[in-house]
N, C-alpha and C positions, 0 to 999 in steps of 0.2 A: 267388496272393499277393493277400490284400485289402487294401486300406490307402486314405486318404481323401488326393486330392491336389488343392492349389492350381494350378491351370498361369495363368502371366500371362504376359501378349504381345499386344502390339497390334494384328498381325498376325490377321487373323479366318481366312484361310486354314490356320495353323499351329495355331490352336488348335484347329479342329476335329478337324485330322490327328491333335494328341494325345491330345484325347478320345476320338478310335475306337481308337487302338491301346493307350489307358490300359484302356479301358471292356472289350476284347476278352481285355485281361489280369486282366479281376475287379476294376478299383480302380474305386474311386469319385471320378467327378472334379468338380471345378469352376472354373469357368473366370473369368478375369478380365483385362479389358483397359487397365489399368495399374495401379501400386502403391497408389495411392490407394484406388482399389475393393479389389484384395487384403490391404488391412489393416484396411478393414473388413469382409469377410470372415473374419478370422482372429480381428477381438473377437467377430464374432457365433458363431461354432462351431471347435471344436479338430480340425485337422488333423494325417496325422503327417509330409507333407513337403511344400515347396515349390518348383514348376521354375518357372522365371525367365527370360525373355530380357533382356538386359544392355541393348541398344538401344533406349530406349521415349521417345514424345515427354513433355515435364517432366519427372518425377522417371526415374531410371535402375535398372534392377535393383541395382545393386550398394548403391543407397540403400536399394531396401527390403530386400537383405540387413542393413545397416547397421541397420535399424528392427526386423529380427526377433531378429538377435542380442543384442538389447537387452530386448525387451519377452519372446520365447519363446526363451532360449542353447537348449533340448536341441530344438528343431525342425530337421531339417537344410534347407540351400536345394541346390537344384544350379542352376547359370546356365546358358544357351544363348545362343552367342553366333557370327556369322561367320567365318571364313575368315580374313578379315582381321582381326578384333578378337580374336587368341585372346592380347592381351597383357592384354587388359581379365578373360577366364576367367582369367588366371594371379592375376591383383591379387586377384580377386575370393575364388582360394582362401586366400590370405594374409590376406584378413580373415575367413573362418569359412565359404567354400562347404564343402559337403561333396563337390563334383565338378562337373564342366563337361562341356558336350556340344558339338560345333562342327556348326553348322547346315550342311545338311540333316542332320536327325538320323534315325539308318537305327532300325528298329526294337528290331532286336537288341539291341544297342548303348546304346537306350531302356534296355530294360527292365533289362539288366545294372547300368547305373549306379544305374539307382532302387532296384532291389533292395539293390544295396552299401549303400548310403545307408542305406536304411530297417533291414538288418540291425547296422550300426552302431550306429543311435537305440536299438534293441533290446536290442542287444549291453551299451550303459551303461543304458538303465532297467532293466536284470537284475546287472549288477554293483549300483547305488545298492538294489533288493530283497534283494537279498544279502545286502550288510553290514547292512540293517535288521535281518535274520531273524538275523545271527549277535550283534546288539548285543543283539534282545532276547531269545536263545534263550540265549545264555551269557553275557551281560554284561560281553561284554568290548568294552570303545569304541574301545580304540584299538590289538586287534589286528587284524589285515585276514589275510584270508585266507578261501576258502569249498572248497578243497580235499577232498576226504577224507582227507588226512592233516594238515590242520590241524583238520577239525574234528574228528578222533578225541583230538586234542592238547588242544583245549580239550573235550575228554569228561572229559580226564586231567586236566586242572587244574581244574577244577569237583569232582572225587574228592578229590582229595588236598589241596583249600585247605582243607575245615574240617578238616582232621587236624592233627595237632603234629607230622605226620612230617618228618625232612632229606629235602630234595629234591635229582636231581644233574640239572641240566637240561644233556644233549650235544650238540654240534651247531657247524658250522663257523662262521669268523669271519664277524658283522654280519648274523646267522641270527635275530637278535631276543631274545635267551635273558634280558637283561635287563627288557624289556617283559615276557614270559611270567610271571618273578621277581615284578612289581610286580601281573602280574595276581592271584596265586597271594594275595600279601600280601593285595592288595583286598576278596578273593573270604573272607578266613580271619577268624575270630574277633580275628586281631589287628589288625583294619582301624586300627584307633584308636589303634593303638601308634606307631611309628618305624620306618619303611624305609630301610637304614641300604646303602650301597653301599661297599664296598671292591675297587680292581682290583689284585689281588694281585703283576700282572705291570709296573704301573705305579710301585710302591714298593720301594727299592733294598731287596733284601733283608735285611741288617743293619737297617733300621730296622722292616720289616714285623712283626715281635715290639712294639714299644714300638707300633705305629698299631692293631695288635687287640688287645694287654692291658691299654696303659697303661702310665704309667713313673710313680716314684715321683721326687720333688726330688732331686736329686745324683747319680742312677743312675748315668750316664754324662756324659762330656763332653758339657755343654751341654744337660744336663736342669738348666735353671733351676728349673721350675716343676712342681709333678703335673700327669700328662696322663691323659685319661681316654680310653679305647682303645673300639674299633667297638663291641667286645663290651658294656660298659657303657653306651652310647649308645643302644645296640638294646636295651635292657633291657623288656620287656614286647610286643617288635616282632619284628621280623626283619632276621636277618641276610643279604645276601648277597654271597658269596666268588666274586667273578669271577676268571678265569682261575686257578682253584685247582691245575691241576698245573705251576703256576710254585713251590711254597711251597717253601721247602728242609727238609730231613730233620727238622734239629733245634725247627723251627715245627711241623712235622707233629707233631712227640710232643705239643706243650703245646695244639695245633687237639684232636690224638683227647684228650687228658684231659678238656677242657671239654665236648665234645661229650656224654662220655661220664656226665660228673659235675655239669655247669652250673656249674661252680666255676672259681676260677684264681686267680693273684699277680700282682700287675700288675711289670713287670720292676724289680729293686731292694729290692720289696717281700717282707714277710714276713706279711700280712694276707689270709686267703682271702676271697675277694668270690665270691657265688654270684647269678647273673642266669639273667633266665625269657628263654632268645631262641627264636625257631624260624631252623636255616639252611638255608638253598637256595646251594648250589654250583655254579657254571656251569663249564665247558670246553669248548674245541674239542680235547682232545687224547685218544687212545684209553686212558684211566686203568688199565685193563687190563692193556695193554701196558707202558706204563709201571710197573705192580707186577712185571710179567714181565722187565722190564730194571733194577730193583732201583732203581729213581729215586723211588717212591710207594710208602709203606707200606701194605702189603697188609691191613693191623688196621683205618685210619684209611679205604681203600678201600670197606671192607664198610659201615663206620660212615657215611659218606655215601651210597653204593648204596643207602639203603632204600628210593626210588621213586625210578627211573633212567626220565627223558623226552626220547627222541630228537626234538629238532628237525629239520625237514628243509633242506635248501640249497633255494634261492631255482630254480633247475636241476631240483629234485625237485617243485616246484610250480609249474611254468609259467602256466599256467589262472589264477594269481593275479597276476601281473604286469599284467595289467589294471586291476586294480580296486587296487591300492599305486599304478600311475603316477595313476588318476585321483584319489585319496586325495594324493598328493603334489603334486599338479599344482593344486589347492583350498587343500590349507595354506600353499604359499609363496606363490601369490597373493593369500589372506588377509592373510597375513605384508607381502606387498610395497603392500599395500590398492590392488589395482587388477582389474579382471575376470580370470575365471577364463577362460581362453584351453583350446580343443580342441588334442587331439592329432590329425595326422591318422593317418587309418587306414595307411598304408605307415610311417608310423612306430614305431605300434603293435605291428607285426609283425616288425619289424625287432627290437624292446626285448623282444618273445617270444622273439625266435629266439637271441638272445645267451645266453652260458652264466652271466655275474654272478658270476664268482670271489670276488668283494667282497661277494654276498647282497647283503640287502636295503639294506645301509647304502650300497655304493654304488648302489645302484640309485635311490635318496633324494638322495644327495649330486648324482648323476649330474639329477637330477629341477632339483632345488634351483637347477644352474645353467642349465640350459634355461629356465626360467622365470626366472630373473632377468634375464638377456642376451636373450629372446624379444622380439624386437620387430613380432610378429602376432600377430592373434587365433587363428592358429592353428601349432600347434609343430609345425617339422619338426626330430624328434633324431633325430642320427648316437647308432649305439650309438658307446663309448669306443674312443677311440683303441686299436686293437688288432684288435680284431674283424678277422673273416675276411671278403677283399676275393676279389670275381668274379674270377677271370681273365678276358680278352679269347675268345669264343666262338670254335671252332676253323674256321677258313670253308677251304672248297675252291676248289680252283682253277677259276677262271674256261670256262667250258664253253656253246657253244652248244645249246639245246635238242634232245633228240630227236626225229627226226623224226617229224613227225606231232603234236608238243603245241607247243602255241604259247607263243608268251612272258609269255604271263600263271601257266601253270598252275605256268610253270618259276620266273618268282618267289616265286608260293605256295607251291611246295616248298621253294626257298630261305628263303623267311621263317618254316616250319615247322621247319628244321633249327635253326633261331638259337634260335629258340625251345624247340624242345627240349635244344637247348645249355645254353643257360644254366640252364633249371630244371633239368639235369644237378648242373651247378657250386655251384647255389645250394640244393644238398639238397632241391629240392621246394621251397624258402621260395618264394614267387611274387611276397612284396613285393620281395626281393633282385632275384631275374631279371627284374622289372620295371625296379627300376632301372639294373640291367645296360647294359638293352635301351635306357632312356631311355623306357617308358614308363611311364601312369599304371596302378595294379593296375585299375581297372577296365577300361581297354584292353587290358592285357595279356591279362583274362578274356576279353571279346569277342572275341578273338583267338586262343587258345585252344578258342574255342568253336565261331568261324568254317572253322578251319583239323582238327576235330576231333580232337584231339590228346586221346588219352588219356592224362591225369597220372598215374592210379594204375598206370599198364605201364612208365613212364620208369624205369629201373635206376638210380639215384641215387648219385652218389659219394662 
């Protein structure tokens, strides 16, 4: 592992320690005996992390984390701190450390947490390359995703935007289908038309006829005035019909003639009106089956089918939940004008490991309030209420050692069982059986490591 590190600590003793076991590990280091000297250190050349001891005479690490996350937010710090001060490591993570070390710092232990660190910094300068390569490879700004099944999705909607084909975009609720819809319009010769929204399942059926065709003065009770209906609106644009296997039978007849004809009467009326629309149909519902339980006509089914684009659930792209929280986590702090605040990494893992029955909307909504209620630089979120809880690890009854192993080797066994306990319970997630356990994931690795516990042998529940 090579990577270029700042180490500050006033302590000359300490710092040497960490230069040979930094230097023995292939990094490159440099040393600095208070914040002052380490910041200017860090205008003269770019490093990719910084370790810190908290206790220094004048300025204090925790200021010049305060200094870095200011001047460099994506450099990570880790603190070093006593025994006694490990309340000072806790503050320190709440303003943007990326992890704490309690002095004497054992090597192992070193190197695990810097590694964490450093593969995190990595972790987002390859999401933020990501979304580059997919803004400028497909031009789409503000879908997020680098999956392979999102990017074969925007393979499909780069095909079929310059077409005048209907589009039937499927896929479960807050899966994005309307974003897709707008990309499709953007990407199409009709950029410069009208993108026209209707949610079919939001408008009381009875009146859904009069909000797509239009109604003529007098039609019914309380048509004062001509209305001019989606259809006519999107005239030279696009249409698109959210939740379309809400529509009822006798809408579906006058939906397939227009589709079929570009024509229609607006209701009351006796006048054919013929408009240029392109429509894109969105649903979460299997329209299939629905033709097979006689609820969707099977004519008006084919007639939308002409380019059917499975969206995936939020569950079917995990890998992407990164790079949506860090995309969400920028817009409402934008939104709330005040710094863009880290996620920590155990939280990270946590918001992977959840299953998002809500997709990506709530995965947004869920974003939106964490960041508004946050009050650190750095976000610790609970997934949503509901989420699956540890159970308590199953512990055995109390046993004196066998003879012949002394009491140490008997707690290492005892703290191997806990441990494999929990990452039992917690499917393998490690940030869960960390928190289980009550420790940090990078402890828990260390631990893991120390105790050599093979993860990929644990039978998982």
């Amino acid at each position: 592992m090579s990577a270029r590190i700042l180490v500050v600590d006033d302590d000359r003793a300490v710092r040497t320690a960490l230069r040979v076991n930094l230097r023995k590990a292939g990094m490159d280091v440099t040393l600095a005996t208070h914040p002052g000297e380490a910041l200017e250190q860090l205008r003269a050349e770019p490093f990719d992390l910084v370790l810190t001891d908290v206790k220094m005479p004048g300025a204090t690490g925790i200021e010049l984390l305060a200094s870095v996350r200011e001047s460099w937010p994506e450099l990570p710090v880790v603190v070093m701190t006593g025994y006694g001060s490990v309340e000072d490591a806790v503050g320190a993570m709440k303003h943007g450390a990326a992890d704490y070390l309690i002095k004497p710092v054992g090597k192992d232990e070193l190197l695990l947490v810097l590694e964490r660190a450093l593969e995190t910094k990595a972790l987002r300068a390859e999401l933020v390359q990501l979304r580059k390569q997919v803004e400028e490879t497909h031009g789409f700004s503000r879908l997020i995703g680098t999956t392979p099944s999102m990017l074969s999705l925007y393979e499909d909607i780069a095909a079929v935007a310059e077409t005048p084909s209907t589009v039937l975009l499927m896929g479960p609720t807050g899966t994005g289908k309307e974003l897709l819809a707008e990309a499709i319009h953007e990407r199409s010769p009709r950029r410069d038309g009208a993108f026209v929204r209707v949610n079919c399942a939001a408008i009381p059926q009875p009146l859904l006829e009069s909000e797509l065709f239009g109604h003529e003065k007098g039609a019914f009770t309380g048509a004062i005035r001509q209305h001019q209906g989606k259809f006519e609106q999107a005239d030279g644009g696009t249409l698109l019909l959210d939740e379309i296997g809400e529509i009822e039978p006798h809408v579906q007849i006058k939906l397939l003639r227009v589709l079929e004809s570009s024509s229609f009467q607006r209701v009351g009326g006796s006048q054919t009106l013929t408009v240029d629309v392109r429509v894109i149909a969105a649903t979460n519902k299997d329209l299939a089956e629905e033709v097979r339980e006689k609820r969707f006509r099977e004519d008006l089914y084919y007639r939308l089918n002409v380019v059917a684009l499975h969206v995936p659930s939020l569950a079917q792209r995990r890998a992407d939940i990164p790079l949506l929280v860090d995309h969400f986590v920028r817009m409402y702090a934008a939104r709330s004008n005040r710094p863009v605040p880290s996620v920590s990494q155990q939280s990270m893992e946590l918001l992977v490991a959840y299953d998002w029955p809500g997709n990506v909307r709530q995965l947004q909504h869920h974003i939106e309030r964490a960041v508004i209620l946050g009050k650190q630089d750095v976000l610790e979120i609970e997934p949503p209420a509901g989420a699956p809880r540890l159970e308590a690890p199953t512990q055995s009854s109390t046993t004196l050692p066998e003879v012949g192993s002394t009491l140490q080797e008997a707690l290492a066994t005892y703290e191997r069982d806990l441990i494999v306990e929990a990452l039992k319970q917690a499917g393998g997630v490690q940030a869960r059986a960390a928190r289980r356990l009550g420790l940090s994931r990078s402890n828990l690795n260390y631990r893991i490591g120390r105790l050599s516990i093979a993860v990929k042998e644990i039978e998982y529940e």
